[in-house]
N, C-alpha and C positions, 0 to 999 in steps of 0.2 A: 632245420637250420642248425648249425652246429656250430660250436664255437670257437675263434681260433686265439690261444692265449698269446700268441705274439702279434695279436693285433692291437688296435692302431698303434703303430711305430711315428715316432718323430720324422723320418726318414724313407725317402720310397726312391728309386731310383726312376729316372724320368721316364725308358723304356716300361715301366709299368704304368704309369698315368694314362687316361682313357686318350684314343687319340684326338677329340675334341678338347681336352685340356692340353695336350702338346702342341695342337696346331695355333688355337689361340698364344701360348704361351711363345711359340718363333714369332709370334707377330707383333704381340708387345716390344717385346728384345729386338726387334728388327729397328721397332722404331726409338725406341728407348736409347741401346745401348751401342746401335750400330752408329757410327761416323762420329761428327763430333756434337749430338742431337743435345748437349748438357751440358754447361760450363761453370764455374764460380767467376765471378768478377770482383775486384776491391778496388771502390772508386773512393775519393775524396770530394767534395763540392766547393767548389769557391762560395765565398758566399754572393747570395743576391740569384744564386741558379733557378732559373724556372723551369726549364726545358731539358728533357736530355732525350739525344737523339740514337736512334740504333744503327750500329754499323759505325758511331762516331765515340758514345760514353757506354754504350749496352754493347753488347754484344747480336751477333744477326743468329744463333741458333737459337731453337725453339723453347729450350728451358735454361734459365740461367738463373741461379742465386746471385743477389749481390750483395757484398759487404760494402754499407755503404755508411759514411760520418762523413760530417763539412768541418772547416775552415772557418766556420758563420755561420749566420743563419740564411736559410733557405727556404722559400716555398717554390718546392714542384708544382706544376699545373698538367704539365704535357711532357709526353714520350711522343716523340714524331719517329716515323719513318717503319712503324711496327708493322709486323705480315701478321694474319687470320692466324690463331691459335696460337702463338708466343707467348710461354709463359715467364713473366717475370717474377720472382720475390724479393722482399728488399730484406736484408736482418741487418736492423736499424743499431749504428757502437756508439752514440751520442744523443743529443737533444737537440739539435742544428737542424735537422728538417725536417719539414713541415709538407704535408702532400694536400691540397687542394682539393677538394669537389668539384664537378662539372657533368657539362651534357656529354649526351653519346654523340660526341662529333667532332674531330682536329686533333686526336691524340690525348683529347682530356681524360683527366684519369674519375672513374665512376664510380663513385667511394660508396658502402653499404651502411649508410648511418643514416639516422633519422632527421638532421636537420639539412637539408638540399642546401649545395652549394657552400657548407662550411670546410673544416678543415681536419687532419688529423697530423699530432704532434707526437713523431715518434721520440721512443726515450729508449735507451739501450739496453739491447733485448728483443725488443717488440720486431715482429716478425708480418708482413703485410705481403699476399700474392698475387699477381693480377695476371688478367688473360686479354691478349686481344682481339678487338671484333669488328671486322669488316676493313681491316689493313690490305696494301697490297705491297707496303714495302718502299714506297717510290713517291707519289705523289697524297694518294690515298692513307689517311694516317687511323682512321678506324677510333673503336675509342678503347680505353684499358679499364675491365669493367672488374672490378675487386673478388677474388674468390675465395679469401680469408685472412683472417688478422686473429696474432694472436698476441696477447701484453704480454710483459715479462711481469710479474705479479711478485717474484720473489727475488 
């Protein structure tokens, strides 16, 4: 083996990557980056909101950020209308709301904390993402099971 001093480089051009890292890599991008598969949203809450529905306060693409503060205070319970694999995140600009615990079933949202069925009160910064599971979009609401939270700590 021999050594080669301008290896490892920062920088490879893709025509060099094996072709099992290029094929994977068109297929992430396909789904990632093609159409409009990603959006930001800035929504406002009234207060007293429980509910927000997609295709009405979300968005219907599969990954959306949202910038979200209320008007008041608010507790979320339910996302209706979500399809299988819709990732939502919320980055929380206020103290106004308030997201719910519940079962996997009607859109409730399935919070990863230790006491079932309480609550989490975001405070601005804190960053919360959820996925959902067993949506079809339509009648079927699935439930939004939490895949990370982070606080604003600073």
């Amino acid at each position: 083996m021999t050594l080669d001093i301008t290896k490892p480089i920062d920088r490879v051009q893709v025509s060099e990557l094996p072709s099992y890292i290029r094929e994977d890599r068109e297929a992430i991008e396909s789904v990632v980056v093609s159409g409009n598969s990603i959006t930001t949203t800035v929504t406002q809450l009234s207060p007293g909101t429980t509910i927000l529905e997609v295709g009405v306060d979300l968005s219907t693409v599969k990954i959306e950020n949202i910038i979200i503060s209320g008007l008041g205070a608010s507790i979320v319970a339910f996302i209706t209308k979500g399809t299988a694999g819709q990732i939502k995140t919320f980055i929380f600009q206020d103290a106004d709301i308030t997201l719910q615990d519940g079962v996997k079933s009607d859109g409730k949202l399935y919070l990863n904390q230790i006491v079932p069925l309480s609550t989490f009160s975001g405070t601005s910064g804190d960053i919360i993402s959820f996925i959902n599971i067993g949506g079809d979009g339509v009648a079927v609401h699935g439930y939004w099971k939490e895949l990370y939270r982070a606080l604003a700590v600073k």
